[in-house]
C-alpha positions in Angstrom: 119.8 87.4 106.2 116.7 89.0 105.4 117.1 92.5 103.3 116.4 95.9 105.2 112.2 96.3 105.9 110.7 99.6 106.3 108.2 99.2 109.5 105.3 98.5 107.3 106.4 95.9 105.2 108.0 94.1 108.4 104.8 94.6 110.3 102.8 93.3 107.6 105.3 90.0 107.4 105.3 89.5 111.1 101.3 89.3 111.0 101.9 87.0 108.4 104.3 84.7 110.1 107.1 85.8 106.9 111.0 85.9 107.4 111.6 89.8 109.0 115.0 91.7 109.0 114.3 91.7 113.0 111.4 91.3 115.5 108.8 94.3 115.7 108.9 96.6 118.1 106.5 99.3 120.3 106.6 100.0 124.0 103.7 101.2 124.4 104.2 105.0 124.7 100.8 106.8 124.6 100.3 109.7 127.1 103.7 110.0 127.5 104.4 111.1 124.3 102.2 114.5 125.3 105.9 115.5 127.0 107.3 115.9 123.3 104.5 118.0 122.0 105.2 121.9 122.4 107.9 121.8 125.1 105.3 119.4 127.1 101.5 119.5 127.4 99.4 118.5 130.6 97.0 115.2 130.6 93.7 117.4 130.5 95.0 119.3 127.6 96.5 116.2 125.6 93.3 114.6 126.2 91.1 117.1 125.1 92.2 118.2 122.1 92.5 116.2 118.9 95.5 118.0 117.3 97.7 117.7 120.7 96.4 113.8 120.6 97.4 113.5 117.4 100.9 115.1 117.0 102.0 113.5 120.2 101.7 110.2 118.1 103.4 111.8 115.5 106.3 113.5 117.6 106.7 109.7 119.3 107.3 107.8 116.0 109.9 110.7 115.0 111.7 110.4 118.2 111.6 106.5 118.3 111.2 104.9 115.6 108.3 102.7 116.6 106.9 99.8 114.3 103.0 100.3 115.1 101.3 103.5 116.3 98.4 102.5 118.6 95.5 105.7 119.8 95.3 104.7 123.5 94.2 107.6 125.4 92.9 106.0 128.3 90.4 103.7 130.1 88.1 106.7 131.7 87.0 108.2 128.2 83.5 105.8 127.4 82.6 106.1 131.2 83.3 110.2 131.2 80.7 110.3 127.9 78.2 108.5 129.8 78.2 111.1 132.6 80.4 109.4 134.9 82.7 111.9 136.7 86.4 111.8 135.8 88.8 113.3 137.9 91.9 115.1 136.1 95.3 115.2 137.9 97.6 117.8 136.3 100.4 115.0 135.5 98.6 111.9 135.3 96.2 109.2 133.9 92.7 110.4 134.9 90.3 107.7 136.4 86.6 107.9 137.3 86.1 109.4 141.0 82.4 109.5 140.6 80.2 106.5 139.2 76.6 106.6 137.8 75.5 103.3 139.1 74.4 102.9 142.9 71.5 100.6 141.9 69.9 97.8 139.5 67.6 100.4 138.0 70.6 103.0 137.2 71.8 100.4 134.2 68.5 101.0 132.6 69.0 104.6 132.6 72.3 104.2 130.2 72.3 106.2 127.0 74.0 105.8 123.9 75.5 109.2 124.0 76.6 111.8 121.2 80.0 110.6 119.7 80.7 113.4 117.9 80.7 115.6 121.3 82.9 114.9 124.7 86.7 112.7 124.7 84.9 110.5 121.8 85.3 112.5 119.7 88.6 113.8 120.4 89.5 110.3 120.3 87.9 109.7 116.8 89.5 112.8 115.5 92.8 112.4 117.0 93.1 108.8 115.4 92.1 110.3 112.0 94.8 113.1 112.2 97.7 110.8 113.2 96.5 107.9 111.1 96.5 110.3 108.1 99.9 111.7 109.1 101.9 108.2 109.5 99.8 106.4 106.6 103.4 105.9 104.6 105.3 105.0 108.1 103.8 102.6 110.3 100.6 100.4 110.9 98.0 102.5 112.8 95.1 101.6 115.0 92.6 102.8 116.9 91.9 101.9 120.5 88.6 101.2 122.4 87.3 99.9 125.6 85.0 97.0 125.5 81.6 96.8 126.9 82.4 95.3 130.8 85.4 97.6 130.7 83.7 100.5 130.2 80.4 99.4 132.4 82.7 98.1 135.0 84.5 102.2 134.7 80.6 103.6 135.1 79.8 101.5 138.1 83.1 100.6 139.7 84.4 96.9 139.6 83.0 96.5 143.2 79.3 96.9 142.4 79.6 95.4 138.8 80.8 92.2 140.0 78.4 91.8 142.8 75.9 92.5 140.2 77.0 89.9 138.1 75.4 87.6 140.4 72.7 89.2 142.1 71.3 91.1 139.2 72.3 89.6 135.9 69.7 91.0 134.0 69.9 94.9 134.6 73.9 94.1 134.0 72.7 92.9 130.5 71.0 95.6 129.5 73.6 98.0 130.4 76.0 95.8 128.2 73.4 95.9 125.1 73.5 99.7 125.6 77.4 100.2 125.5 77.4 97.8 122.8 75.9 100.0 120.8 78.0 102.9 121.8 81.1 100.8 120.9 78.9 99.9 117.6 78.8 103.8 116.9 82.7 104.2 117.8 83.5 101.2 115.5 81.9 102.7 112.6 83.3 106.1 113.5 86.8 104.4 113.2 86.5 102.7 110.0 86.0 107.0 108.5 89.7 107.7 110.6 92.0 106.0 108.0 93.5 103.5 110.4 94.1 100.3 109.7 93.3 98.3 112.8 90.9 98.6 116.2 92.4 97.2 119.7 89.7 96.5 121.8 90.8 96.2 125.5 88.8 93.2 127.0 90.4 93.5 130.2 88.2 90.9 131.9 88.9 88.1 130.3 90.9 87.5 133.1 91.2 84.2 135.1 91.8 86.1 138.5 88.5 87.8 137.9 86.2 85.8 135.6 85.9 81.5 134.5 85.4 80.5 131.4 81.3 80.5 131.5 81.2 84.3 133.4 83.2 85.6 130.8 81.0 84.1 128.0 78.1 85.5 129.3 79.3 88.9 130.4 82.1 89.9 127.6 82.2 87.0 124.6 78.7 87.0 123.5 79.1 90.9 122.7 82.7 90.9 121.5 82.3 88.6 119.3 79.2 91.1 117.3 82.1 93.9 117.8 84.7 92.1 116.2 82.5 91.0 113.4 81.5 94.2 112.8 85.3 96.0 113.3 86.5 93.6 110.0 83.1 94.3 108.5 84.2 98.1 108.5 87.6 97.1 106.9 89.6 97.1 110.3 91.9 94.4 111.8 90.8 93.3 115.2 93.4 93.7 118.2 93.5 93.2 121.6 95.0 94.6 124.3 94.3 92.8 127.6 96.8 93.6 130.4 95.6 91.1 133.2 97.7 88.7 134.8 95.9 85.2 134.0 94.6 85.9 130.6 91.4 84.2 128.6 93.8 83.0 125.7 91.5 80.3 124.3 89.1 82.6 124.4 90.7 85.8 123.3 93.1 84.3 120.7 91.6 81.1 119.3 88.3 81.9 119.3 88.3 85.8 118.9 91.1 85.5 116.3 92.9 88.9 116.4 95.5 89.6 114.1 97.8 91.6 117.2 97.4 90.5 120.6 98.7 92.8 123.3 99.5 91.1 126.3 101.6 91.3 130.3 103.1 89.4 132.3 103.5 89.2 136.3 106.6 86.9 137.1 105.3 86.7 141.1 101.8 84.6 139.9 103.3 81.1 138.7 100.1 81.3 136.3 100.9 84.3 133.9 101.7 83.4 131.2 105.6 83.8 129.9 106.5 84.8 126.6 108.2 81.6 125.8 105.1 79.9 127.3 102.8 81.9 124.9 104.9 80.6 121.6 105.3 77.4 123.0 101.4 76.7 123.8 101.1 77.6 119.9 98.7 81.2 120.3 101.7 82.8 118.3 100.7 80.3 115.5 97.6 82.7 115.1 97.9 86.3 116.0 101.2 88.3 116.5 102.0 88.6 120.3 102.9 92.0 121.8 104.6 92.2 125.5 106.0 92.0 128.0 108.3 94.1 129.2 107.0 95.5 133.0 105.9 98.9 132.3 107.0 100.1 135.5 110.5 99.7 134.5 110.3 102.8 132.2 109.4 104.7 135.7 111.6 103.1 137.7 114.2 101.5 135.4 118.1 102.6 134.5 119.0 102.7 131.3 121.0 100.0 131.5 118.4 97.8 133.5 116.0 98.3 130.6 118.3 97.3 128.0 118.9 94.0 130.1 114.9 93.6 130.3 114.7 93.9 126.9 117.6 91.8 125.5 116.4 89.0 127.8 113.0 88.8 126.6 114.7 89.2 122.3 116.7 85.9 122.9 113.7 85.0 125.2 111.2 85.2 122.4 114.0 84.3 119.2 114.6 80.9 120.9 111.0 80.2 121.9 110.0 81.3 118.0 113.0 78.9 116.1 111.6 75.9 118.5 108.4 76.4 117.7 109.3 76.7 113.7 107.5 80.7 113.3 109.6 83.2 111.7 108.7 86.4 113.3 105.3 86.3 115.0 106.3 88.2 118.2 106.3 92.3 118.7 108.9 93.7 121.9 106.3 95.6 123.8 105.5 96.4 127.4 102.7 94.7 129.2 100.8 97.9 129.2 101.2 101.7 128.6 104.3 102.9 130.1 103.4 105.1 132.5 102.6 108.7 131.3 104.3 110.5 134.9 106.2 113.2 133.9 108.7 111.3 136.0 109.1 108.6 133.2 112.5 108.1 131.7 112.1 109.1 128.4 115.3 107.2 127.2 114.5 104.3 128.6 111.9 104.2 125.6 114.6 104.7 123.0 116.5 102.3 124.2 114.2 99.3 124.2 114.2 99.9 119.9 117.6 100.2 120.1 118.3 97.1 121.6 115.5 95.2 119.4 116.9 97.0 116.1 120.9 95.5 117.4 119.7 92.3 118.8 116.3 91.2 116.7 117.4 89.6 113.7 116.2 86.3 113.5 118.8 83.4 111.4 116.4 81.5 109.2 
């Protein structure tokens, strides 16, 4: 039996494949955690004010117990900076209503904006307060949308992909222009305190992309981002949520140290926990999932403490087969949803279960 680990030292042995007291631990609770903040605080306000950002983060790992702390705030904030219009529900996750590409000329007319104005720099600052705050507690990271994520936000998935094909080019030199921005955000990180940057690469997704598309469109740029993220001092994670994931790409080749992943039981090609272990991508980064977020909508109590158990022994046996000691993290697939109708004690009990039923016999 392994001795007691504070969340640091048995994050730091799980990225390091070492003997843990029990598996990790973080549903992802991001927005959501704005309902613990001052008797509760709306989306637009949360989102638009670093010290709300930041102690929702902080209120979350005092209510929880998580094992990580990771700044999503969500997938509409590099788009919203470029001048795309976002539209701001009172209760829930904003999303772009109004793009700024209609056109093959409009990606030319993408500028680097201002990172110290607009919901970059709330994000930057927000990551720097919490990151500062939980230092002593937990592994922090920032989070970031990738270059086709956040040109496929500006122009809308529709027109992006069409233009993949018909006009490669213009599509190009948008992505040279928001890898820059992400260049700027990256070193904007590294001054925050955190210890890692998870990069959401969303399209490395089989159901959207092949191998050769995704090369030219995403890996050819991410590959200069992730360079330059452990340049600045910062691990490199990633988050991708899709339901047929690059992981050749993504995990052997980008080599993250966390990989943040979901999985969707109806397609007979996502990818299973067990599977992940099995296939050997836990033998290089630790794997976070993949409990369905919807669940902690949607969910019991008690049907969310079944989830979870399953997919601890799930993960424990796939792990001692596979001979790793702890490489795995008991995550959902994505955020869990930040509706003011989400159970909150559904989120509690997911570490309760991992804290009774983690422990790995070595």
């Amino acid at each position: 039996m392994t001795k007691p680990l504070t969340h640091i030292e048995r994050g730091l042995a799980a990225l390091q494949n070492e003997p843990v007291d029990r598996l990790t631990t973080y549903p992802l609770a991001m927005g959501v955690n704005r309902r613990l903040v001052n008797g509760g605080v709306t989306y637009r306000e949360w989102a638009h004010d670093p010290k709300l950002y930041a102690q929702s983060f902080i209120e979350g790992q005092k209510k929880y117990d998580f094992d990580f702390a990771i700044g999503l705030m969500d997938l509409s904030v590099m788009a919203g900076d470029l001048g795309a219009h976002v539209r701001f529900d009172q209760e829930n996750t904003p999303f772009v209503d109004k793009h700024i590409i209609h056109d093959p000329e409009d990606y030319e007319k993408l500028e680097v904006p201002d990172i110290t104005k607009g919901r970059s720099a709330v994000l930057l600052e927000g990551t720097k307060l919490f990151a500062q705050a939980l230092k002593n507690d937990v592994i922090t990271a920032g989070f970031v949308e990738g270059p086709l994520l956040a040109l496929s936000q500006s122009a809308g998935a529709e027109r992006l992909f069409l233009d993949l094909a018909l006009n490669p080019s213009a599509v190009h030199g948008a992505l040279e222009t928001l890898t820059e921005y992400d260049s700027r955000l990256v070193e904007g990180f590294a001054e925050t305190g955190a210890a890692g940057l998870c990069w959401d690469y969303l399209w490395g997704n089989y159901s959207c992309l092949g191998d050769a598309e995704y090369h030219e469109f995403e890996a050819q740029y991410a590959h200069k981002l992730n360079k330059l993220t452990r340049d600045k001092g910062l691990a490199v994670c990633i988050h991708n949520c899709a339901d047929m994931p690059h992981l050749d790409t993504q995990i052997k080749e980008y080599k993250p140290a966390i990989y943040s992943m979901a999985y969707y039981p109806f397609n007979p090609d996502s990818p299973s926990a067990s599977k992940v272990i099995a296939d050997g991508y836990a033998d290089d980064a630790l794997i976070g999932g993949n409990i369905d977020p919807q669940l902690f909508l949607s969910g019991t109590e008690a049907q969310i403490r079944k989830a979870t158990s399953e997919v601890t022994q799930e993960v424990k046996t796939a792990l001692c087969k596979r001979g790793l000691k702890s490489r795995y993290c008991i995550a959902s697939g994505c955020e869990i949803p930040p509706d003011v109708a989400t159970r909150l004690e559904n989120i509690g009990a997911v570490v309760d279960v991992v804290k009774k039923e983690g422990s790995i016999q070595y």
